[in-house]
C-alpha positions in Angstrom: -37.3 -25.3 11.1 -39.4 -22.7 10.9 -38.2 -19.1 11.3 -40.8 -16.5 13.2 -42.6 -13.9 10.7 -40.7 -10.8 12.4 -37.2 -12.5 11.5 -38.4 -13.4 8.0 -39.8 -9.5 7.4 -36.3 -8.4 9.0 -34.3 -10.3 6.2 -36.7 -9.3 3.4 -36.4 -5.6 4.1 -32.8 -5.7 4.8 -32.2 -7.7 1.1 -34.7 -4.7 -0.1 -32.2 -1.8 1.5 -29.0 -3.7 -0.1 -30.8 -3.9 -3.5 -32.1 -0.6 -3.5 -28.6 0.9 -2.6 -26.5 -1.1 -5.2 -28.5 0.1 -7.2 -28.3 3.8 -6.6 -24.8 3.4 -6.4 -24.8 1.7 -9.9 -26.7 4.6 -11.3 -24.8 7.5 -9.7 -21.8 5.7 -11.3 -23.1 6.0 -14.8 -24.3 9.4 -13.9 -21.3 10.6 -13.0 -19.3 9.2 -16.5 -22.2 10.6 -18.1 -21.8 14.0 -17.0 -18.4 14.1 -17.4 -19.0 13.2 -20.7 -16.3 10.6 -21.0 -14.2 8.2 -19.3 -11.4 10.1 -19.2 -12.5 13.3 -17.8 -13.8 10.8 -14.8 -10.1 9.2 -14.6 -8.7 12.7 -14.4 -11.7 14.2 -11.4 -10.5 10.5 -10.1 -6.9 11.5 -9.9 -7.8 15.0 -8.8 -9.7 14.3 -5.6 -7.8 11.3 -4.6 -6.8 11.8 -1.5 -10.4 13.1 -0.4 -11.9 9.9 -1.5 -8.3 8.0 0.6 -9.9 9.6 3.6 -13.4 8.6 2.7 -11.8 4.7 2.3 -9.8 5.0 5.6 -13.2 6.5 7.1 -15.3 3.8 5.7 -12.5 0.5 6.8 -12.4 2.4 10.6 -16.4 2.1 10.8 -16.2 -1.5 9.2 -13.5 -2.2 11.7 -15.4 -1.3 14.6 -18.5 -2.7 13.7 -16.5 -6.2 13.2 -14.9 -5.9 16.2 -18.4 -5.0 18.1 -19.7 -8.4 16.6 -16.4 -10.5 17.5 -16.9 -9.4 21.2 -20.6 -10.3 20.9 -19.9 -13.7 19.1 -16.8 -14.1 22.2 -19.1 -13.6 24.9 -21.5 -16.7 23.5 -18.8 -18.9 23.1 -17.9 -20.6 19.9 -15.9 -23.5 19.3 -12.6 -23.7 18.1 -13.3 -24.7 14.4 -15.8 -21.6 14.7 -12.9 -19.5 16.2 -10.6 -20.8 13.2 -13.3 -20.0 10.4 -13.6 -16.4 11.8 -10.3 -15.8 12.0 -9.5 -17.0 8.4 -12.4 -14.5 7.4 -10.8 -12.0 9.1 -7.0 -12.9 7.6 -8.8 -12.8 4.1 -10.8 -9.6 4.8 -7.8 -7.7 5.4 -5.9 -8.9 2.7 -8.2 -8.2 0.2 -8.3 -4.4 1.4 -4.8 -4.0 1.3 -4.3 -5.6 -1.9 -6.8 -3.1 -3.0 -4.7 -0.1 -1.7 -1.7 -1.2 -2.9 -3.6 -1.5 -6.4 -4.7 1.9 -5.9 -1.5 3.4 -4.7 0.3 2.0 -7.7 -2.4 3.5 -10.3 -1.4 6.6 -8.8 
């Protein structure tokens, strides 16, 4: 099946955006060691300004949150079936796991 031009030119440009900002994240990384000159004068700005970049995280899983929870009551309201419901829900389970065992990783580096 055949999917109309506007939804093809929608996906193109959105896979352009993600592109564009991985990499502009990649290279503000390397930037960043660069002009700290080495990898442990990063580790130690890391340290330093941790709990600004805790709020940034907590910030950034809040938005996440409530766009996911904007797209389950969208997905709710067309009706899904159970196997559907199950898959999202394991998404979900796994979503949230993965953040926290993130934390915790980053809590203990601490």
């Amino acid at each position: 099946m055949k999917q109309p031009e506007s939804h093809s030119t929608t996906k193109a440009q959105t896979i352009l955006w993600a592109t564009l900002i991985i990499l502009a994240i990649i290279t503000i990384g390397l930037l960043s060691i660069q002009a700290a000159n080495n990898t442990t004068e990063m580790s130690q700005w890391l340290r330093a300004q941790a709990s600004a970049l805790l709020i940034w995280r907590l910030v950034l899983y809040c938005t996440t949150g409530y766009g996911w929870y904007r797209m389950r009551i969208r997905l709710t309201k067309q009706g899904f079936s159970p196997r559907q419901h199950q898959r999202l829900l394991f998404a979900e389970i796994v979503a949230v796991a993965a953040i926290a065992l993130l934390e915790l990783q980053t809590l203990r580096s601490n």
